[in-house]
One Martini backbone bead per residue (centre of mass of N, CA, C, O) as a GRO file, in nm:
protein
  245
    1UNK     BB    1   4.537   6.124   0.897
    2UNK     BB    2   4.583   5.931   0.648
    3UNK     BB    3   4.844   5.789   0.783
    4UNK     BB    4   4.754   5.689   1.053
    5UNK     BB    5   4.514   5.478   0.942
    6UNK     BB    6   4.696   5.335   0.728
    7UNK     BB    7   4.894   5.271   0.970
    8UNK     BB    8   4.712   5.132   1.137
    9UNK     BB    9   4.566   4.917   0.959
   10UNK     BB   10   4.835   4.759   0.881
   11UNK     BB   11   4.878   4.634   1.183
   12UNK     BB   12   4.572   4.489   1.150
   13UNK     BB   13   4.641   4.308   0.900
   14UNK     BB   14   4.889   4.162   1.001
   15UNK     BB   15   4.730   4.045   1.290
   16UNK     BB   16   4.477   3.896   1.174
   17UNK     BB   17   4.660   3.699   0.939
   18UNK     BB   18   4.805   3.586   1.215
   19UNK     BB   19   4.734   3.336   1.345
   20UNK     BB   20   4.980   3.250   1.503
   21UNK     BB   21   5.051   3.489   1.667
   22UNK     BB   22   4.799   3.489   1.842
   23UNK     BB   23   4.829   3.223   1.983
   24UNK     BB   24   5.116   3.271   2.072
   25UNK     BB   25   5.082   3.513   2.252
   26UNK     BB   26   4.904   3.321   2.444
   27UNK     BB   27   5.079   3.129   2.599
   28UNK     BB   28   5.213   3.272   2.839
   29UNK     BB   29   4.942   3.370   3.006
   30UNK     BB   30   4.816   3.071   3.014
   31UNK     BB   31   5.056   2.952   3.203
   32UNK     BB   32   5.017   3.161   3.420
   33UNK     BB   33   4.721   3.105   3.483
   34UNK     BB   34   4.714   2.800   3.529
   35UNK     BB   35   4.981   2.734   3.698
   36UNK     BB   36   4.921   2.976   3.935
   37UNK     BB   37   4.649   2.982   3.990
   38UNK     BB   38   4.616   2.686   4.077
   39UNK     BB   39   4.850   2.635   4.209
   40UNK     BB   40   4.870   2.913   4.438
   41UNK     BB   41   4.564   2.937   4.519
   42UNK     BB   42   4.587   2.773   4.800
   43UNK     BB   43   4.806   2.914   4.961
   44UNK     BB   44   4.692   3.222   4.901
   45UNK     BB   45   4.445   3.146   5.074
   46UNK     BB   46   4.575   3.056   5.368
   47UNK     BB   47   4.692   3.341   5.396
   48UNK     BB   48   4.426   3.500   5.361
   49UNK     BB   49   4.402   3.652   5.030
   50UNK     BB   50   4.194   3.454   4.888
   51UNK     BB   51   4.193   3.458   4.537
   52UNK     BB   52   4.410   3.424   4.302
   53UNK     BB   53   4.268   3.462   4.030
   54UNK     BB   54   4.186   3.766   4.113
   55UNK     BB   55   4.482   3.879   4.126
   56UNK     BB   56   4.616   3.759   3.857
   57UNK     BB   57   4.405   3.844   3.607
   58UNK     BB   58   4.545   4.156   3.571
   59UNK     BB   59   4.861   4.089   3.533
   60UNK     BB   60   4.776   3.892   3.267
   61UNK     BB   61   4.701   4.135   3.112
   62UNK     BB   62   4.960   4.303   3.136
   63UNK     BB   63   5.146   4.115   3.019
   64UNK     BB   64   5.007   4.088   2.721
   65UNK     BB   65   5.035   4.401   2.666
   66UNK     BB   66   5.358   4.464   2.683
   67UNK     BB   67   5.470   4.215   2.507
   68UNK     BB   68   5.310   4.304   2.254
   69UNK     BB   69   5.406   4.608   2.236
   70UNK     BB   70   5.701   4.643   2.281
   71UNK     BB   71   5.756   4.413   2.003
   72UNK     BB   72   5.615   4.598   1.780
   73UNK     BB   73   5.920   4.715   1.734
   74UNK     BB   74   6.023   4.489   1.544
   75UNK     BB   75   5.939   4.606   1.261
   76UNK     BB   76   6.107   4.826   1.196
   77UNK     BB   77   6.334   4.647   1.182
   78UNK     BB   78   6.244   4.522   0.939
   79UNK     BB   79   6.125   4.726   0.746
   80UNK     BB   80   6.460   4.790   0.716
   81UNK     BB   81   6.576   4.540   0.601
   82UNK     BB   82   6.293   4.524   0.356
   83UNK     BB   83   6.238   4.877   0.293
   84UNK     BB   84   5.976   4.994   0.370
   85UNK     BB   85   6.100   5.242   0.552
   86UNK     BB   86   6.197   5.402   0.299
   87UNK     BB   87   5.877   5.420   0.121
   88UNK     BB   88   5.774   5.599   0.367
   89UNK     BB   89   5.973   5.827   0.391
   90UNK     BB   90   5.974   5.951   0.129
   91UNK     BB   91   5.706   6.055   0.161
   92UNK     BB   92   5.504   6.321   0.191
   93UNK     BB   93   5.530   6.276   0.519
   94UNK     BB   94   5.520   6.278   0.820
   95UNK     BB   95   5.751   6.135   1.071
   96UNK     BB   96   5.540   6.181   1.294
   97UNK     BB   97   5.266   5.990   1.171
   98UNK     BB   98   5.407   5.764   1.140
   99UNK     BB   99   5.484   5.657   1.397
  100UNK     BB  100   5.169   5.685   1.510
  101UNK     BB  101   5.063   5.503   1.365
  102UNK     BB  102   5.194   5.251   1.477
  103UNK     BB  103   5.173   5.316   1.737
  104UNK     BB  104   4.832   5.268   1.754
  105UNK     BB  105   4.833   5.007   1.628
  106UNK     BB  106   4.984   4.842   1.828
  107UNK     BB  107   4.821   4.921   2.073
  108UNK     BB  108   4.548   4.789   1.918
  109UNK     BB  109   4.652   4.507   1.949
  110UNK     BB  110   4.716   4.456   2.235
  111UNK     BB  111   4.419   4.570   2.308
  112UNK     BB  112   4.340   4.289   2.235
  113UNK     BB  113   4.517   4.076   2.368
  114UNK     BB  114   4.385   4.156   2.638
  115UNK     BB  115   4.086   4.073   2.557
  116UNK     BB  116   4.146   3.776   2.564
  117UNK     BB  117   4.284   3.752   2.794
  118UNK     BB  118   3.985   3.806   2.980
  119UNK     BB  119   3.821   3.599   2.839
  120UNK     BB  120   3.973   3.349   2.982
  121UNK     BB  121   3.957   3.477   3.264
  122UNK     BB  122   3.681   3.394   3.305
  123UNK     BB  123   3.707   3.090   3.236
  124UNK     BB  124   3.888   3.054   3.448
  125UNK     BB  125   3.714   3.199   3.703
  126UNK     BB  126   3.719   3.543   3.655
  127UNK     BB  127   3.537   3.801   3.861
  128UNK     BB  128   3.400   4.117   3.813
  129UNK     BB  129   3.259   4.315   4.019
  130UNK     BB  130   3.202   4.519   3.748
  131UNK     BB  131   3.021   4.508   3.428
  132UNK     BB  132   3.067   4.838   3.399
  133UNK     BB  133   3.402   4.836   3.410
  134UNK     BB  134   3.506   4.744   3.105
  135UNK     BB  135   3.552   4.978   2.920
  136UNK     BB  136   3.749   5.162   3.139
  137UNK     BB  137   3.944   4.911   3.100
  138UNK     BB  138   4.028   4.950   2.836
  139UNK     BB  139   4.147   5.188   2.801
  140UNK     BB  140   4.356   5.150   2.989
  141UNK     BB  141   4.482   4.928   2.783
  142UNK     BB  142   4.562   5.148   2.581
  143UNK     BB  143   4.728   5.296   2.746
  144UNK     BB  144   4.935   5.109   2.811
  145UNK     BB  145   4.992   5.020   2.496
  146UNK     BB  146   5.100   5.312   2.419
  147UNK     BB  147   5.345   5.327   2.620
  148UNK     BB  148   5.476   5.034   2.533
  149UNK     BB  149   5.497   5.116   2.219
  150UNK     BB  150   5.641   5.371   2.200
  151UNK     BB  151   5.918   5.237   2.370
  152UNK     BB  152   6.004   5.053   2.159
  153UNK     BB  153   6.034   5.241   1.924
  154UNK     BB  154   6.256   5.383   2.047
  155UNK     BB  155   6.437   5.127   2.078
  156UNK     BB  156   6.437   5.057   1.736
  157UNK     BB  157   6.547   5.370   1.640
  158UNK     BB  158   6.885   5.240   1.750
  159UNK     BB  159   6.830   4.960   1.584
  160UNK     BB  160   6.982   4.711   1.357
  161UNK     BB  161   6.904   4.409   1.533
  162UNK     BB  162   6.655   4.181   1.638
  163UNK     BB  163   6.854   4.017   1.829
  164UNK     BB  164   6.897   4.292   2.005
  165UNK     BB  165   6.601   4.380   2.072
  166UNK     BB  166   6.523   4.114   2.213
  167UNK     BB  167   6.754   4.146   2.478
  168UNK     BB  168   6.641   4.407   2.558
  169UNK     BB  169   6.355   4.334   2.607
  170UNK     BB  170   6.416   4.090   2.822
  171UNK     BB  171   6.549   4.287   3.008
  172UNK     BB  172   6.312   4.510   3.049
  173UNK     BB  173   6.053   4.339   3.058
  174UNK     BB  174   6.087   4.133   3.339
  175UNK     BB  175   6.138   4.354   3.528
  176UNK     BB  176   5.854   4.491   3.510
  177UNK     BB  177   5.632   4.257   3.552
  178UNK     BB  178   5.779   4.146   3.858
  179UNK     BB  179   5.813   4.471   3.970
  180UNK     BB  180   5.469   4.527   3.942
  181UNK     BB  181   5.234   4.325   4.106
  182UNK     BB  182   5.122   4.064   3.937
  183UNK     BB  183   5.211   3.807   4.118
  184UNK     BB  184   5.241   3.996   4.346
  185UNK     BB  185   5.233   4.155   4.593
  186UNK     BB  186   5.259   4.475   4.781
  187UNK     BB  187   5.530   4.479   5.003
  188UNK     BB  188   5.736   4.684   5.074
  189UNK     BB  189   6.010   4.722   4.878
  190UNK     BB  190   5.838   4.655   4.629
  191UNK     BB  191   5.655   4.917   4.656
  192UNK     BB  192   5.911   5.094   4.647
  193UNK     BB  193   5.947   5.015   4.342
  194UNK     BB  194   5.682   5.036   4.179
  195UNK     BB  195   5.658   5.313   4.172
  196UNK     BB  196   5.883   5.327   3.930
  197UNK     BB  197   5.675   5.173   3.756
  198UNK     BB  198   5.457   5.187   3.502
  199UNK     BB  199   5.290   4.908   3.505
  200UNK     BB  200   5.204   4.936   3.823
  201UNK     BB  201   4.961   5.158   3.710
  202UNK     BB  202   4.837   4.968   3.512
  203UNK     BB  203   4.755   4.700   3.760
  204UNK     BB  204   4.630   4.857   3.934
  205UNK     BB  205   4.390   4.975   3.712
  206UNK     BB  206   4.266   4.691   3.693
  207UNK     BB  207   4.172   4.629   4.017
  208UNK     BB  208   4.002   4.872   4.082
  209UNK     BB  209   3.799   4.787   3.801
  210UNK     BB  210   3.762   4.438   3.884
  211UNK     BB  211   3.803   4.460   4.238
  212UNK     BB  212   3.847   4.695   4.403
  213UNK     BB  213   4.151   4.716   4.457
  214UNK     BB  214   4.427   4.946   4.547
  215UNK     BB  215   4.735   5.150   4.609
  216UNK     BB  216   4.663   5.423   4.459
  217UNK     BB  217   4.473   5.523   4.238
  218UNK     BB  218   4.311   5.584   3.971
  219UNK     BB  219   4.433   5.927   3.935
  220UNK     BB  220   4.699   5.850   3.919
  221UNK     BB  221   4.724   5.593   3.744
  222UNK     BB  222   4.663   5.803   3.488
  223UNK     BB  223   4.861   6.013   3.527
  224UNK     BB  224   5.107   5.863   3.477
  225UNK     BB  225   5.045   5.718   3.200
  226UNK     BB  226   4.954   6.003   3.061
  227UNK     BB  227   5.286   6.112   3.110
  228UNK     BB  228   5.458   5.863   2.991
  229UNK     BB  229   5.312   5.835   2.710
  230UNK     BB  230   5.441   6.143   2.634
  231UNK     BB  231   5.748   6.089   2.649
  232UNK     BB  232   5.756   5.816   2.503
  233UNK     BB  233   5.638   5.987   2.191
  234UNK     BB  234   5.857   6.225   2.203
  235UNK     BB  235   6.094   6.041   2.189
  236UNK     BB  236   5.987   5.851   1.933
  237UNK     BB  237   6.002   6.077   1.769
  238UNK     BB  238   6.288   6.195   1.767
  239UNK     BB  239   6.400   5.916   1.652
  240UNK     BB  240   6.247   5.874   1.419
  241UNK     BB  241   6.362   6.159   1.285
  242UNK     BB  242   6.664   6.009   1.302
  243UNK     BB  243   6.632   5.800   1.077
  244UNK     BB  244   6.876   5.599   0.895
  245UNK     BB  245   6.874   5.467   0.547
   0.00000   0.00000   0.00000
C-alpha cells in the first residue's frame, strides 16, 4: 500500500507544480463550451432540444477527463528514456503496485480537471438539476478517469517514442469523443455506435446525475464503466509487467 500511496502522490505533486500544464489542459474544453455552447445554443433551442449549455457541459466533462487520464500514460514513456522508470522496476516492490500507484495518480488528476472544468461550466451558465447529486457525480468522474488512466498506460507500455504514443492517441480518442454523444444527440446510427464505446457510458452517467435525463440507464452506466475498467486494469498490469528496460 505504501508504493501505490507513494507513487499516487508522485503524479499529484507532479500536477499541482505545473502552473502551465493545468492553465494548457483547460483550453480545449473551454473553447468547445464557449464557442459550440454560445454558437450552436440558439439553433439547438430553435429545433426544440432546449438549452444547449445544459446538454454540453456534461460531455466537455467527459472530454476533459479522458484527454487529460489517457495522455497521463506518455509519462511511462518520459520515466523510460529518462530511467526514472529503471530504478523504480528494480525496487523490490510488486509491479503491479507501481502500475495501479500511476494509475490512481493519473485518475486522481484528470476527476480534478474534471472538477475544474464543471466550476467553469456552472459560470458559464450551467445549472445541475440537482446540488445533492454533486458527490455521486465525482465518483463517477473518478471512475471514468480510471478507465481511461489504465487504456493510456497500456499503450504506452507497448510504445517507446512519445511521439507514436501522442498519434496513437489522437486517433483513438477523438473517435471516441465525437461517437460519444458529448456534443451531438444519440439518435438512429450514431446510438447504435455509442453502444460500443465506453465513453458513452460514462457522458450517459453526467446527464443523469447533473440533467436528469439518460439513455442507458444509471446502472447500466456504472456496470459498464466498472467492468470495462476491470480489463483495461488487467491488460495494463500484465502489460507493465512485461515492460523491459
Amino acid at each position: 500500500m505504501k508504493t501505490i500511496y507513494i507513487l499516487w502522490l508522485r503524479q499529484l505533486k507532479r500536477y499541482s507544480r505545473s502552473k502551465s500544464r493545468i492553465i494548457g489542459s483547460l483550453g480545449q474544453p473551454l473553447l468547445f463550451l464557449l464557442s459550440l455552447g454560445y454558437g450552436f445554443g440558439p439553433i439547438f433551442q430553435k429545433a426544440g432540444q432546449g438549452n444547449y449549455i445544459q446538454f454540453l457541459a456534461p460531455g466537455i466533462i467527459g472530454m476533459s477527463i479522458i484527454f487529460t487520464s489517457i495522455f497521463s500514460g506518455i509519462e511511462i514513456i518520459w520515466d523510460r528514456q529518462f530511467g526514472f522508470l529503471k530504478e523504480t522496476l528494480v525496487a523490490p516492490v510488486s509491479r503491479f503496485n507501481i502500475m495501479l500507484g500511476r494509475t490512481l495518480g493519473g485518475a486522481t488528476v484528470a476527476t480534478f480537471q474534471g472538477i475544474i472544468v464543471f466550476i467553469i461550466s456552472v459560470i458559464a451558465g450551467f445549472r445541475p438539476t440537482s446540488w445533492a447529486s454533486i458527490p455521486a457525480t465525482i465518483l463517477v468522474m473518478l471512475l471514468v478517469a480510471l478507465l481511461f488512466t489504465a487504456l493510456g498506460t497500456a499503450i504506452a507500455c507497448i510504445l517507446e517514442d512519445m511521439q507514436g504514443f501522442q498519434l496513437i492517441m489522437n486517433f483513438l480518442v477523438m473517435p471516441l469523443f465525437f461517437l460519444s454523444g458529448s456534443l451531438f444527440p444519440l439518435q438512429g446510427s450514431l446510438l447504435t455506435i455509442a453502444r460500443f464505446n465506453p465513453l458513452s457510458y460514462g457522458i450517459d452517467a453526467f446527464r443523469f446525475l447533473l440533467t436528469n435525463s439518460s439513455h442507458f440507464g444509471l446502472g447500466l452506466d456504472i456496470a459498464v464503466l466498472s467492468v470495462v475498467s476491470l480489463i483495461f486494469i488487467s491488460i495494463g498490469s500484465y502489460l507493465f509487467s512485461k515492460i523491459q528496460i
